[in-house]
N, CA, C and O atoms as CSV, one atom per row, in Angstrom:
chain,resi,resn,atom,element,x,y,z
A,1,UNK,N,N,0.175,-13.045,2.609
A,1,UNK,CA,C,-0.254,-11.912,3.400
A,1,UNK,C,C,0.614,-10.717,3.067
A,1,UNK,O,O,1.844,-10.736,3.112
A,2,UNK,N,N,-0.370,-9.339,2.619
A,2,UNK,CA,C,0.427,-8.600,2.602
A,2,UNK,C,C,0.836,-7.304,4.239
A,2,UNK,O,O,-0.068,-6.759,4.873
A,3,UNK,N,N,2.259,-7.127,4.530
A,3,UNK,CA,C,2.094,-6.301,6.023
A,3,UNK,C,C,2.845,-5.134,4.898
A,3,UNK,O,O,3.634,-5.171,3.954
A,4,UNK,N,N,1.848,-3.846,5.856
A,4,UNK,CA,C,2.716,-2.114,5.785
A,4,UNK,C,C,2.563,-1.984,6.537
A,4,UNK,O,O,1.530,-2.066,7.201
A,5,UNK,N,N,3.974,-1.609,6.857
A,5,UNK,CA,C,4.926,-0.610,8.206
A,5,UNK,C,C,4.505,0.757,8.078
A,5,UNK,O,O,4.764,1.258,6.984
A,6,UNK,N,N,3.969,1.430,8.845
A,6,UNK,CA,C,3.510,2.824,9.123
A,6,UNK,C,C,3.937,3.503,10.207
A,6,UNK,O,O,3.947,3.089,11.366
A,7,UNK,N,N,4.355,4.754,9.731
A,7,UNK,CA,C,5.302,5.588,11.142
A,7,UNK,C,C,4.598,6.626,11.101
A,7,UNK,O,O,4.405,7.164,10.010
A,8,UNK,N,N,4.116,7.087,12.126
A,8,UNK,CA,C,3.278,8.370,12.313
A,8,UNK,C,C,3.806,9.345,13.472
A,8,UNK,O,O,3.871,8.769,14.557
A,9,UNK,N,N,4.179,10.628,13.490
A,9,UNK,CA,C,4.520,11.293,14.315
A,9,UNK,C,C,3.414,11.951,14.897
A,9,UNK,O,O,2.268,11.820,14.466
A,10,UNK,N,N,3.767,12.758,16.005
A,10,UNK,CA,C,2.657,13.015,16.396
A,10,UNK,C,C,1.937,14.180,16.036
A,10,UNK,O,O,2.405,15.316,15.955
A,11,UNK,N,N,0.427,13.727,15.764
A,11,UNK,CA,C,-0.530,14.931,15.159
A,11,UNK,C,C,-0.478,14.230,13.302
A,11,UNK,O,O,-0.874,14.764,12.266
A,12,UNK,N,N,0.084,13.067,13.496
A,12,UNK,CA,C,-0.307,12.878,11.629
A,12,UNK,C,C,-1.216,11.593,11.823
A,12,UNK,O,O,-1.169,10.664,12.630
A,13,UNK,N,N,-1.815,11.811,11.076
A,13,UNK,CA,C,-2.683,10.838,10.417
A,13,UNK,C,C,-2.373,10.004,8.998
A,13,UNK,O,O,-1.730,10.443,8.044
A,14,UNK,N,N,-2.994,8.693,9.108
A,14,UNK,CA,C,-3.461,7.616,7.786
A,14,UNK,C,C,-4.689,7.763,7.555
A,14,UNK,O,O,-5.334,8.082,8.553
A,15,UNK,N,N,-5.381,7.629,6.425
A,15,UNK,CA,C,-6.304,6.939,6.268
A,15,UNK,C,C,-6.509,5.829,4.676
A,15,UNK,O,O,-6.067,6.332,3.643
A,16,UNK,N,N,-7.068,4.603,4.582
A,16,UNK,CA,C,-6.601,4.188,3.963
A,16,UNK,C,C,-8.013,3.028,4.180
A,16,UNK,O,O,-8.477,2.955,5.318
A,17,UNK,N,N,-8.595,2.227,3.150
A,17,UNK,CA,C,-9.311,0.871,2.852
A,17,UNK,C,C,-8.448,-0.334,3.270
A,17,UNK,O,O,-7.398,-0.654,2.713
A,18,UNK,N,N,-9.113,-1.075,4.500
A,18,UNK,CA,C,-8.625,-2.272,4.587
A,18,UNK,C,C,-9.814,-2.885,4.466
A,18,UNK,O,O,-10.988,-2.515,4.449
A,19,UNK,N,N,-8.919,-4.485,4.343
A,19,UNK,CA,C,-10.146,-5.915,4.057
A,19,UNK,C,C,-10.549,-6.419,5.605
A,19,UNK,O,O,-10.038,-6.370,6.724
A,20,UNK,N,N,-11.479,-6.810,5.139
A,20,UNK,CA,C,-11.913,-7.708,6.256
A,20,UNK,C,C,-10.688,-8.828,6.582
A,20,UNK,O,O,-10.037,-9.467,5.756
A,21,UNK,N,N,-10.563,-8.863,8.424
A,21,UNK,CA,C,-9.702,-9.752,8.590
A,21,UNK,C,C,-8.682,-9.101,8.893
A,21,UNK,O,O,-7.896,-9.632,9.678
A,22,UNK,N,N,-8.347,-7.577,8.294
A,22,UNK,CA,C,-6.807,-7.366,8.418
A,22,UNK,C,C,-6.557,-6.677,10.086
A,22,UNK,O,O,-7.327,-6.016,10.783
A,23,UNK,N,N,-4.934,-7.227,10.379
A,23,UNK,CA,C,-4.857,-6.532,11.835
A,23,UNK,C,C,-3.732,-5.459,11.662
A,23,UNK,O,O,-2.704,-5.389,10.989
A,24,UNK,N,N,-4.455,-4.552,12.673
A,24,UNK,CA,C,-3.482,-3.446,13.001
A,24,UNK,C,C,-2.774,-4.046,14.467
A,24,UNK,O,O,-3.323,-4.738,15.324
A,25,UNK,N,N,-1.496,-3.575,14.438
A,25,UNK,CA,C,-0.490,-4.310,15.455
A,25,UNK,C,C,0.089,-2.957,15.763
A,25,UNK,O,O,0.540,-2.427,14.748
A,26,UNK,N,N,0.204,-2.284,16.786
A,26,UNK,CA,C,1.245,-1.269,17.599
A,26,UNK,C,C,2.522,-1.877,17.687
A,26,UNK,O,O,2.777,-2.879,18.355
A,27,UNK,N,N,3.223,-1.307,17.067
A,27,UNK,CA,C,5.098,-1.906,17.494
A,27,UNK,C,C,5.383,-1.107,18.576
A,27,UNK,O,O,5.858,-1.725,19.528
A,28,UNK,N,N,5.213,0.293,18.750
A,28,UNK,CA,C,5.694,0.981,19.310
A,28,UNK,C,C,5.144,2.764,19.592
A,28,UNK,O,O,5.091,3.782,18.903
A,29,UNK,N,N,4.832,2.408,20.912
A,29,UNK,CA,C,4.082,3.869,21.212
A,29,UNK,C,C,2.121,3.697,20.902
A,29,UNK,O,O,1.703,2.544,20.801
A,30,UNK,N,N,1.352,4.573,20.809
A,30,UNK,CA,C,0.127,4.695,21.150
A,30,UNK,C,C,-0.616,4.891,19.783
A,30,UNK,O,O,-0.378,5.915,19.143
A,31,UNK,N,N,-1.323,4.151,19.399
A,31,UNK,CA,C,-2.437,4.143,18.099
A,31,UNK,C,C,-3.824,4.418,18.333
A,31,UNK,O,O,-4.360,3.604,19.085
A,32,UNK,N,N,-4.676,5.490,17.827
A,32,UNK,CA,C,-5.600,5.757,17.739
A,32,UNK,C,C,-6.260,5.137,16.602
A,32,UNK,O,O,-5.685,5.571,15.604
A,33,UNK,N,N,-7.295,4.239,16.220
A,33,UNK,CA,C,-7.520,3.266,15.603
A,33,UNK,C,C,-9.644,4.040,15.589
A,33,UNK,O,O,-10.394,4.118,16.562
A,34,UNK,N,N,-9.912,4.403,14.255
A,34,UNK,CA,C,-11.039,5.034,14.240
A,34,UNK,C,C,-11.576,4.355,12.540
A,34,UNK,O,O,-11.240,4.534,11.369
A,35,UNK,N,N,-12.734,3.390,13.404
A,35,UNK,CA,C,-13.486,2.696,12.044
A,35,UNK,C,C,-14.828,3.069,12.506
A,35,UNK,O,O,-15.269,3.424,13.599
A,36,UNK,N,N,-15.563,2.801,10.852
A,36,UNK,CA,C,-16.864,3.150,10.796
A,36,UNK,C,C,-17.875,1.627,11.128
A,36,UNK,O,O,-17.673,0.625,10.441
A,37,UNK,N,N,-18.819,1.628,12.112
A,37,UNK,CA,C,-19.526,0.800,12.473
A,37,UNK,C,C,-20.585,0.906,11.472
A,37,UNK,O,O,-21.185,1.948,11.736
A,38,UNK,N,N,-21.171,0.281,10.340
A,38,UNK,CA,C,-22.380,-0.032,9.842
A,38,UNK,C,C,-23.238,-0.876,10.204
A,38,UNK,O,O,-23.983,-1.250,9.298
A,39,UNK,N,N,-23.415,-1.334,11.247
A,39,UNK,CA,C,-24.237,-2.138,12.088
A,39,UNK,C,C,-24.864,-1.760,12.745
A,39,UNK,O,O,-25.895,-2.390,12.979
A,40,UNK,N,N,-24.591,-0.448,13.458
A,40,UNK,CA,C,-25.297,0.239,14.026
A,40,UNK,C,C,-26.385,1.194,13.430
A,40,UNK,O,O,-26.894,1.999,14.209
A,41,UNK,N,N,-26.717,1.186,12.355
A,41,UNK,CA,C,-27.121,1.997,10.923
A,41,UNK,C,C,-28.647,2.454,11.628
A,41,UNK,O,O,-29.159,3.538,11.908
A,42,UNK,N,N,-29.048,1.094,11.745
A,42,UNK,CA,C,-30.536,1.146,12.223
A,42,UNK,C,C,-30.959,2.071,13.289
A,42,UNK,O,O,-32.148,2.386,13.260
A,43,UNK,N,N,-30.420,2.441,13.981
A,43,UNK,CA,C,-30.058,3.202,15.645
A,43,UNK,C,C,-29.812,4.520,15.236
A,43,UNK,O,O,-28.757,4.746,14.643
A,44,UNK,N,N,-30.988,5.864,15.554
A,44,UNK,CA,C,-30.825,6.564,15.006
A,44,UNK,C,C,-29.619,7.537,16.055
A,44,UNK,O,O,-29.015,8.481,15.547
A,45,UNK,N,N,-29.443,7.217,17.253
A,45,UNK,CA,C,-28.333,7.636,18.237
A,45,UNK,C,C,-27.326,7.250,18.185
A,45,UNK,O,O,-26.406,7.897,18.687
A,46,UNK,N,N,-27.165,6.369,17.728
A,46,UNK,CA,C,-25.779,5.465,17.845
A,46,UNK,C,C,-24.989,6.185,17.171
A,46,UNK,O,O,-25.290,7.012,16.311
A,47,UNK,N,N,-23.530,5.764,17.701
A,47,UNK,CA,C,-22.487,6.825,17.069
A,47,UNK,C,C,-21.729,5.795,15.451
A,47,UNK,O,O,-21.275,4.651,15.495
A,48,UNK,N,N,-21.798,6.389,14.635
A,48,UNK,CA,C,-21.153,6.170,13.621
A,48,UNK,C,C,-19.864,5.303,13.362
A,48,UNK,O,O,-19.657,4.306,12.668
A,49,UNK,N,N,-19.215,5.939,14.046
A,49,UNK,CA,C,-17.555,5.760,14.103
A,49,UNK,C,C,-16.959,5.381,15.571
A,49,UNK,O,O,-16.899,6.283,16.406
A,50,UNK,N,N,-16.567,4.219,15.869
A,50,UNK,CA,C,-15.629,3.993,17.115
A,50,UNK,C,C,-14.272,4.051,16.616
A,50,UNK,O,O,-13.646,3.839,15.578
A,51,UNK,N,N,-14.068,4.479,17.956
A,51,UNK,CA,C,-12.328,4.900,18.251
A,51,UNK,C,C,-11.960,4.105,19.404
A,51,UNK,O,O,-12.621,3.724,20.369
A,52,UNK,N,N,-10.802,3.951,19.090
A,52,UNK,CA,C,-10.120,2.613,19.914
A,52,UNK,C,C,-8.490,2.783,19.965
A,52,UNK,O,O,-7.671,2.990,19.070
A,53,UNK,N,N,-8.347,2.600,21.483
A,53,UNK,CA,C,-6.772,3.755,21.499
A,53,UNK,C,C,-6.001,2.536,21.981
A,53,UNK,O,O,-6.240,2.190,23.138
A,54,UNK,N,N,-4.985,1.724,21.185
A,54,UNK,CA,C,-3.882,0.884,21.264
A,54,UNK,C,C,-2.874,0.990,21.825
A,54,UNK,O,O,-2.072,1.783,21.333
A,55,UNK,N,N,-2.578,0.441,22.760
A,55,UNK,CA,C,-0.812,0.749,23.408
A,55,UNK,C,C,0.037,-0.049,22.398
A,55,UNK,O,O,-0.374,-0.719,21.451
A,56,UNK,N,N,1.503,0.195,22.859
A,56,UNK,CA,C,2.562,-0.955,22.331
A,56,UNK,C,C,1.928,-2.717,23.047
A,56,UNK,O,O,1.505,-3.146,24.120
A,57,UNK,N,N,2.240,-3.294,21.544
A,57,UNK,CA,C,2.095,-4.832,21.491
A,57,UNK,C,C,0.560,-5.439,21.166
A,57,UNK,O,O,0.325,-6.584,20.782
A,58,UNK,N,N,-0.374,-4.431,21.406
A,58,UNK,CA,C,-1.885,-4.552,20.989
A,58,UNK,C,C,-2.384,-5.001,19.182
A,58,UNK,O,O,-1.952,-4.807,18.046
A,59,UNK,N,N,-3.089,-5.421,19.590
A,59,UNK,CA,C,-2.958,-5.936,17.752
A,59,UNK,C,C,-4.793,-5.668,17.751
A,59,UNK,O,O,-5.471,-5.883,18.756
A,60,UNK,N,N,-5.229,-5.296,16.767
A,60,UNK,CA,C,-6.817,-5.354,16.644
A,60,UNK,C,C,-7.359,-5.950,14.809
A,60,UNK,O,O,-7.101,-5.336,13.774
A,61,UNK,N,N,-7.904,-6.880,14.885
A,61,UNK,CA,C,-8.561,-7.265,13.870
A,61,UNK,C,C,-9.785,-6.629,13.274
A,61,UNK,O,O,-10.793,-6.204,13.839
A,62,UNK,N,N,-9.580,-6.652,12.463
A,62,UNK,CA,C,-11.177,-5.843,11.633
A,62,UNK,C,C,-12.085,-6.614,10.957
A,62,UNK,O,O,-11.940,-7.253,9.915
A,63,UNK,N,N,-13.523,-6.412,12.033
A,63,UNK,CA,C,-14.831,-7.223,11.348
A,63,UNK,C,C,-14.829,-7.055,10.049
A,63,UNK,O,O,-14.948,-8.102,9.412
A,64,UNK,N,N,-14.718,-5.928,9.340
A,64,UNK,CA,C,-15.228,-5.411,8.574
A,64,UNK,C,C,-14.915,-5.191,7.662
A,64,UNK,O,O,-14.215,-6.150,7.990
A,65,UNK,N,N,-14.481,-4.712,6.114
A,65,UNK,CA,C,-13.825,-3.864,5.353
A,65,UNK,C,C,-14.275,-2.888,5.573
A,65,UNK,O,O,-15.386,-2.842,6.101
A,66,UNK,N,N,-13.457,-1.546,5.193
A,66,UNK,CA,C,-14.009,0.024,4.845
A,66,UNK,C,C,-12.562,0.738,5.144
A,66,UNK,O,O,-11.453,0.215,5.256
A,67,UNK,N,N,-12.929,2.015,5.227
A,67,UNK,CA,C,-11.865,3.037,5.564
A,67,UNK,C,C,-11.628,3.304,6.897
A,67,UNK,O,O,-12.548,3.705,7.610
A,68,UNK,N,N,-10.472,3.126,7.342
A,68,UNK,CA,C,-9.615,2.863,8.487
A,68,UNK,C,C,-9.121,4.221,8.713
A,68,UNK,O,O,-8.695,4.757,7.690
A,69,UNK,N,N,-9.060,4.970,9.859
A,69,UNK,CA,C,-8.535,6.131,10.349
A,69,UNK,C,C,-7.512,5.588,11.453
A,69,UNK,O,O,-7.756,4.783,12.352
A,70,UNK,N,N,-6.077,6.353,11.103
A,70,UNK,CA,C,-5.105,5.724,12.068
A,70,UNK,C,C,-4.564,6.989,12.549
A,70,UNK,O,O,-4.392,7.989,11.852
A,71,UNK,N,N,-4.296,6.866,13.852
A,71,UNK,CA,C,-3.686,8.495,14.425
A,71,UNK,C,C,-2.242,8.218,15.036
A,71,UNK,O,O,-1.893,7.052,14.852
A,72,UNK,N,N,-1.593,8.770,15.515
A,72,UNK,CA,C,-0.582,9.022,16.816
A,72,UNK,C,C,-1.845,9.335,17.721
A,72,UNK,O,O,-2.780,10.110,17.523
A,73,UNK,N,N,-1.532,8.360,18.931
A,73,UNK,CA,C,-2.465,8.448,20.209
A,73,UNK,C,C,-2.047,9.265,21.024
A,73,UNK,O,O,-2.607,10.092,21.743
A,74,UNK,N,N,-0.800,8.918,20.828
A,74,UNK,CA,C,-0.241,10.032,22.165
A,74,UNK,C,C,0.799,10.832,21.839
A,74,UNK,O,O,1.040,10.749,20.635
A,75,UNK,N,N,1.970,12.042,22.791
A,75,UNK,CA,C,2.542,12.930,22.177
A,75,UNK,C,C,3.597,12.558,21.572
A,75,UNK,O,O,4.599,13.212,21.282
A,76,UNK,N,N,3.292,11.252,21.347
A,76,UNK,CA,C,5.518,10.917,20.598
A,76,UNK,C,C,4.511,10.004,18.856
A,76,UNK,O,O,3.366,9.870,18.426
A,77,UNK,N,N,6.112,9.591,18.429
A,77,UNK,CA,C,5.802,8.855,17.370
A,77,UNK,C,C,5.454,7.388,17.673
A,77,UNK,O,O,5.816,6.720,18.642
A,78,UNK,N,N,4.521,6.959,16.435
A,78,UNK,CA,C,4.133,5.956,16.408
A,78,UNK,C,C,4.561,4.838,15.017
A,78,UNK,O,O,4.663,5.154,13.832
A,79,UNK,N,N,4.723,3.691,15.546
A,79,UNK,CA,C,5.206,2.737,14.540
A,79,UNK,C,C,4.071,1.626,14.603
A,79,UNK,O,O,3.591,1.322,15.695
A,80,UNK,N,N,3.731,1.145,13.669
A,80,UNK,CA,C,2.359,-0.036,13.266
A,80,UNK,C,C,2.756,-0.687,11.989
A,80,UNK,O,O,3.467,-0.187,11.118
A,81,UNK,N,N,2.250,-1.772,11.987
A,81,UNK,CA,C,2.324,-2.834,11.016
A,81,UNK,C,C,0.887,-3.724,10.970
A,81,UNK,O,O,0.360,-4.521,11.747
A,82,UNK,N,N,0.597,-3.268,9.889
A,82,UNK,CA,C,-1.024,-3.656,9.405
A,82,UNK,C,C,-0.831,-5.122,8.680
A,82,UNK,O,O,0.059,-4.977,7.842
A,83,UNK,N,N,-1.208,-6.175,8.675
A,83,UNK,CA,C,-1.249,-7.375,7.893
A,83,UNK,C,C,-2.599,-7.604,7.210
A,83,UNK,O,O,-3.587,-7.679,7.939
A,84,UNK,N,N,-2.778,-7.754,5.560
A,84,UNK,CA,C,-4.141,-7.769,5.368
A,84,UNK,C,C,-4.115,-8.844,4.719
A,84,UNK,O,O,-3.085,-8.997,4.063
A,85,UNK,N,N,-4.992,-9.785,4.644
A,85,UNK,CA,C,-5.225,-11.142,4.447
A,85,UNK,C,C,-4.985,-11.294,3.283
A,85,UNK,O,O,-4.964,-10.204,2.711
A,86,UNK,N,N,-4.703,-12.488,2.349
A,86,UNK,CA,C,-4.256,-12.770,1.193
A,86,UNK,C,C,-5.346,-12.716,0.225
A,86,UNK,O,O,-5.490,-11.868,-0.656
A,87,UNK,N,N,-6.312,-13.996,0.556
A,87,UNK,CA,C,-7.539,-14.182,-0.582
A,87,UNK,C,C,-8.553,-14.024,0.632
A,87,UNK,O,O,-8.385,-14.027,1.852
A,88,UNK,N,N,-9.914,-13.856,-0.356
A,88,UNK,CA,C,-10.846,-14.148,0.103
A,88,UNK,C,C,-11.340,-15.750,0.947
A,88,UNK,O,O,-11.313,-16.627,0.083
A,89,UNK,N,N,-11.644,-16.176,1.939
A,89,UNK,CA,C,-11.643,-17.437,2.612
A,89,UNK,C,C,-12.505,-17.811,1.940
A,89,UNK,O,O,-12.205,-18.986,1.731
A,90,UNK,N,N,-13.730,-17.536,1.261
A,90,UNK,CA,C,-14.339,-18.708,0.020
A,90,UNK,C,C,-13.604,-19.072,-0.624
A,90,UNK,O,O,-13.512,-20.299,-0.565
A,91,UNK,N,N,-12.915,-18.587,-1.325
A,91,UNK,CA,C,-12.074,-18.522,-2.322
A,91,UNK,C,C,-11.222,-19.902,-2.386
A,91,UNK,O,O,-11.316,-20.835,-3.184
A,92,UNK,N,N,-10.169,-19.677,-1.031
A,92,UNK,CA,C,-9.631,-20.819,-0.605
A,92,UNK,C,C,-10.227,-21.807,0.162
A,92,UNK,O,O,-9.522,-22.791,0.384
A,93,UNK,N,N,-11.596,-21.791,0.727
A,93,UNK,CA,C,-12.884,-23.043,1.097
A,93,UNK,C,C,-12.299,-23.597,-0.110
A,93,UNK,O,O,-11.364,-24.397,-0.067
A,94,UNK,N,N,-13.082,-22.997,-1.687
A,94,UNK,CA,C,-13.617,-23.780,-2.598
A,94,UNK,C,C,-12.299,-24.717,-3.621
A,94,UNK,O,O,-12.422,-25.676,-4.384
A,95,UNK,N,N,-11.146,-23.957,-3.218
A,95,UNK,CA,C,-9.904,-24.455,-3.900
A,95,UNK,C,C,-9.507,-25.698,-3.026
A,95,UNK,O,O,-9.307,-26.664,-3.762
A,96,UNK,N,N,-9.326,-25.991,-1.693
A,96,UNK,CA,C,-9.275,-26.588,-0.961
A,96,UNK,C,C,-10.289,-27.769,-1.141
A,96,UNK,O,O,-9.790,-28.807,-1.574
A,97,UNK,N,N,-11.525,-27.775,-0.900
A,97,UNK,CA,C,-12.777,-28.526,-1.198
A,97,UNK,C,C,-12.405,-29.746,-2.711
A,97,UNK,O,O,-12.531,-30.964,-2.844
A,98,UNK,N,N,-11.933,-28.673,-3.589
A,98,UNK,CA,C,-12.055,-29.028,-5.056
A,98,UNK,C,C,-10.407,-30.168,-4.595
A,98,UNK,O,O,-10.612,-31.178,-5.267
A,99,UNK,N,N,-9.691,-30.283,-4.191
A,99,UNK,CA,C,-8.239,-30.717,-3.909
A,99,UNK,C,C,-8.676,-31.906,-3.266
A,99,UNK,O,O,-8.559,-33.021,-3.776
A,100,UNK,N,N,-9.062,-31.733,-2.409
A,100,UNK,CA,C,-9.942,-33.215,-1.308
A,100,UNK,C,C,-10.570,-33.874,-2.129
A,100,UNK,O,O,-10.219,-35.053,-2.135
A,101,UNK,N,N,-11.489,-33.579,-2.953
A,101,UNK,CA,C,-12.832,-34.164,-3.876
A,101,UNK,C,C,-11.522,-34.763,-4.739
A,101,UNK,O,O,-11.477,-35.993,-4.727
A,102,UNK,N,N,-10.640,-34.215,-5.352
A,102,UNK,CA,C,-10.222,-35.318,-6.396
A,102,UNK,C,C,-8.994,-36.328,-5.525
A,102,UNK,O,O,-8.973,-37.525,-5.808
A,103,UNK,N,N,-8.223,-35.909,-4.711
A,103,UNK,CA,C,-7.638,-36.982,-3.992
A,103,UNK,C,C,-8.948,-37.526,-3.418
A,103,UNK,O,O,-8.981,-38.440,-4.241
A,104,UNK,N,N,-10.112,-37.741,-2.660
A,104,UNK,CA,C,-10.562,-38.815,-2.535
A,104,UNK,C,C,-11.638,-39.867,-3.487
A,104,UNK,O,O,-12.378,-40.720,-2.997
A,105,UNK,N,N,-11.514,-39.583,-4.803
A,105,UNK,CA,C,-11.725,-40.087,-5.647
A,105,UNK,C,C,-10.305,-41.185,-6.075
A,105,UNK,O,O,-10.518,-42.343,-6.430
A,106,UNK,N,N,-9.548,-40.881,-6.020
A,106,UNK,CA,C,-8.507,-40.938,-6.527
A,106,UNK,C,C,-7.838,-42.952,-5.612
A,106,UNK,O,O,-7.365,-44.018,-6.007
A,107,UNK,N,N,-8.296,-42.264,-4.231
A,107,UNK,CA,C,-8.448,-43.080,-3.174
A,107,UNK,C,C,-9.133,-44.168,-3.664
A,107,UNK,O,O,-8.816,-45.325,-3.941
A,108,UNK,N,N,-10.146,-43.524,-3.707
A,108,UNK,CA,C,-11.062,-44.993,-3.258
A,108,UNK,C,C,-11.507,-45.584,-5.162
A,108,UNK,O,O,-12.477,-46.319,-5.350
A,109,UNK,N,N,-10.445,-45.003,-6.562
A,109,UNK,CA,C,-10.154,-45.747,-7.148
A,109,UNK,C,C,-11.565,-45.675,-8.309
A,109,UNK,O,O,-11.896,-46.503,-9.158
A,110,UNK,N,N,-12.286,-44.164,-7.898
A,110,UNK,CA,C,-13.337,-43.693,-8.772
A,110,UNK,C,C,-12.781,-43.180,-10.089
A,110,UNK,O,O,-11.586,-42.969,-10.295
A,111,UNK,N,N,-13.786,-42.996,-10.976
A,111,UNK,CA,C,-13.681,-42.183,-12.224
A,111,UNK,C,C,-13.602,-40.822,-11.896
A,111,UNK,O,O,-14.239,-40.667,-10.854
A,112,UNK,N,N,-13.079,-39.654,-12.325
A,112,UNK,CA,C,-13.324,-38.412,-12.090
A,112,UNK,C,C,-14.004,-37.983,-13.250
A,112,UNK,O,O,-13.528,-38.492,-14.265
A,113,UNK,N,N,-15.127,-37.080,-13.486
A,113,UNK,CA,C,-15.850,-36.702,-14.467
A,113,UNK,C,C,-16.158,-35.412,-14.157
A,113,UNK,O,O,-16.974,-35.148,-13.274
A,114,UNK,N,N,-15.274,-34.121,-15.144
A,114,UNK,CA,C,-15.184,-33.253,-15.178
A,114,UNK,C,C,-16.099,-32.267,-15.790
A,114,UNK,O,O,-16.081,-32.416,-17.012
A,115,UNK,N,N,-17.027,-31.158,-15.354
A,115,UNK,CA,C,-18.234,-30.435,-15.785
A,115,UNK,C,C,-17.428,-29.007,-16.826
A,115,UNK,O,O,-16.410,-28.400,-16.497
A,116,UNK,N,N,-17.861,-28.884,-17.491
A,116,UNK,CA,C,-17.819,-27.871,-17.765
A,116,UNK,C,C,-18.574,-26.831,-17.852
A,116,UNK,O,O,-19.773,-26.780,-18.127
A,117,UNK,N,N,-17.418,-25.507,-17.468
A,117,UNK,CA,C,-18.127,-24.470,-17.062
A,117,UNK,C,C,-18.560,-23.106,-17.964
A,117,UNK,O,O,-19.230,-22.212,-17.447
């Protein structure tokens, strides 16, 4: 997992691409947290973009990938630490999957017969 520490005073902004999965965590002071909803696409009223205002110790996960808008919420500085996931979870399903399949071959004393790709 990779985490960035982000210090924002007040009146500055981030903006920046996170992955799906990754959380924003408040260490300290007030986060304004502004992502784009594409789910709502279909809905010709619906608002685009939610905003979501974090105190200290709040952590928020993201459905989604895309571009992440991060503010100072309130009039002081702000400190955050974003963690964004390592691999893709297929990724490690299918590495995992493939690890089991040959230890339980292995077990129960089968041939392994390897495909090529």
């Amino acid at each position: 997992m990779q985490t960035h520490h982000i210090r924002l005073d007040a009146g500055q902004s981030h903006f920046a691409w996170f992955d799906k999965g990754s959380q924003v965590i408040v260490l300290d002071g007030a986060l304004a947290v502004t992502v784009r909803h594409g789910g709502l696409d279909w809905l010709p009223d619906a608002p685009q973009h939610i905003r979501r205002l974090l105190d200290e110790g709040e952590c928020l996960t993201l459905e989604t990938a895309g571009y992440v808008a991060l503010s100072a919420g309130g009039t002081g500085a702000v400190s955050t630490a974003v963690v964004e996931p390592d691999e893709q979870p297929g990724v490690l399903a299918a590495w995992w999957r493939a690890i089991l399949h040959r230890l339980s071959g292995r077990i129960r004393g089968g041939h392994q017969v390897r495909e090529h790709s």
